[in-house]
C-alpha positions in Angstrom: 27.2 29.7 0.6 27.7 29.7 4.2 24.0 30.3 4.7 23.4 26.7 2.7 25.9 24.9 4.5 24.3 26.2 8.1 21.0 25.3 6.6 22.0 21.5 5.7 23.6 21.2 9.2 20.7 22.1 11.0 18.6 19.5 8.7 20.5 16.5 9.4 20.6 17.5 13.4 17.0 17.7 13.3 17.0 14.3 11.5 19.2 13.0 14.1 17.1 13.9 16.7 13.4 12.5 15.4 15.7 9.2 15.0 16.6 9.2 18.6 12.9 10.5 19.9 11.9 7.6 18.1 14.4 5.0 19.3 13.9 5.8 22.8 10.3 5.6 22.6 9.9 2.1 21.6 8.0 0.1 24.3 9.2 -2.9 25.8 8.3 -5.3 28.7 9.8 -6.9 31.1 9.6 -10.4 31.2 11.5 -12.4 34.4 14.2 -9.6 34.3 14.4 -9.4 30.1 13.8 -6.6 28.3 11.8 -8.3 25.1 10.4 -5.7 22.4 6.6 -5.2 22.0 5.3 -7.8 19.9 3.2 -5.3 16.3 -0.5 -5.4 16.1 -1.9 -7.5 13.5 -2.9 -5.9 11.1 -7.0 -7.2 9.4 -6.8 -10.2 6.7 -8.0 -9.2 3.7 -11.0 -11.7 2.2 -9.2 -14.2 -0.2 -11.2 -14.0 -3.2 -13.1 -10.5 -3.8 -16.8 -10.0 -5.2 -16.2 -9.6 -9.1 -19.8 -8.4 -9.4 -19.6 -5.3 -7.0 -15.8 -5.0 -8.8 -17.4 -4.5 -12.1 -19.6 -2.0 -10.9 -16.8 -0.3 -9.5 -14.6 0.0 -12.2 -17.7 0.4 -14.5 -17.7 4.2 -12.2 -14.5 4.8 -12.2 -13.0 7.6 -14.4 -9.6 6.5 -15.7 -9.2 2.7 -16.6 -6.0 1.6 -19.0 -6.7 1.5 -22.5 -4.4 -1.6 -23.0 -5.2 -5.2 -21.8 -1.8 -5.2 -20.3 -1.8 -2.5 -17.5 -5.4 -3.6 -17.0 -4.6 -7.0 -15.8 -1.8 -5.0 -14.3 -3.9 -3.3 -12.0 -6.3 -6.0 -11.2 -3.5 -8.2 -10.2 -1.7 -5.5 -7.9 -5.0 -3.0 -6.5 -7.4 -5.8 -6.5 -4.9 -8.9 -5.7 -7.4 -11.2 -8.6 -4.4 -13.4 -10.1 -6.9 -15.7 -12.6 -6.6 -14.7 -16.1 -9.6 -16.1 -16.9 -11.2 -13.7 -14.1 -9.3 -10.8 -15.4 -10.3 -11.9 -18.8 -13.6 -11.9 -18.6 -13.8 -8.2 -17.1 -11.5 -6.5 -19.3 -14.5 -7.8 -21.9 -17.5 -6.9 -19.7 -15.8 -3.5 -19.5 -14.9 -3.1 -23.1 -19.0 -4.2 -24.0 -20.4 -1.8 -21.6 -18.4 0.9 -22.6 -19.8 1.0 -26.3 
């Protein structure tokens, strides 16, 4: 018991200290006599409307693909950010002709 308890304790101090390692090391600037925090890097834009064609031969490769129309269009509208049901439509049938 006493082993366990020593155990947690020596957990949550090494938790405490990442937390304050990581604190302190923040940058900031100096800006006429203000400390102001470091401003994050953008991160890349993502291309608004992705190639269906090079999709479907993606998906046409890939190994595991929902069985149900459903969690199909639930993964195109999450992994592959296509929102048009018409879109998403139209490949869960082009997948569903090729497969037979």
């Amino acid at each position: 018991k006493s082993r366990m308890m020593m155990k947690s304790r020596m957990m949550m101090k090494s938790r405490m200290m990442m937390k304050r390692k990581t604190e302190a090391e923040t940058p900031v600037t100096v800006k006429n006599g203000k400390a102001a925090p470091k401003q994050a890097k953008k991160q890349p834009v993502t291309p608004a409307k992705p190639n269906l064609n090079e999709l479907k031969k993606k998906l046409l490769a890939s190994p595991a693909l929902p069985k149900k129309y459903e969690k199909f269009a639930n993964l195109m509208k999450n992994a592959h950010k296509i929102t048009d049901d018409k879109e998403i439509k139209n490949t869960w049938e082009f997948l569903q002709k090729s497969k037979k």
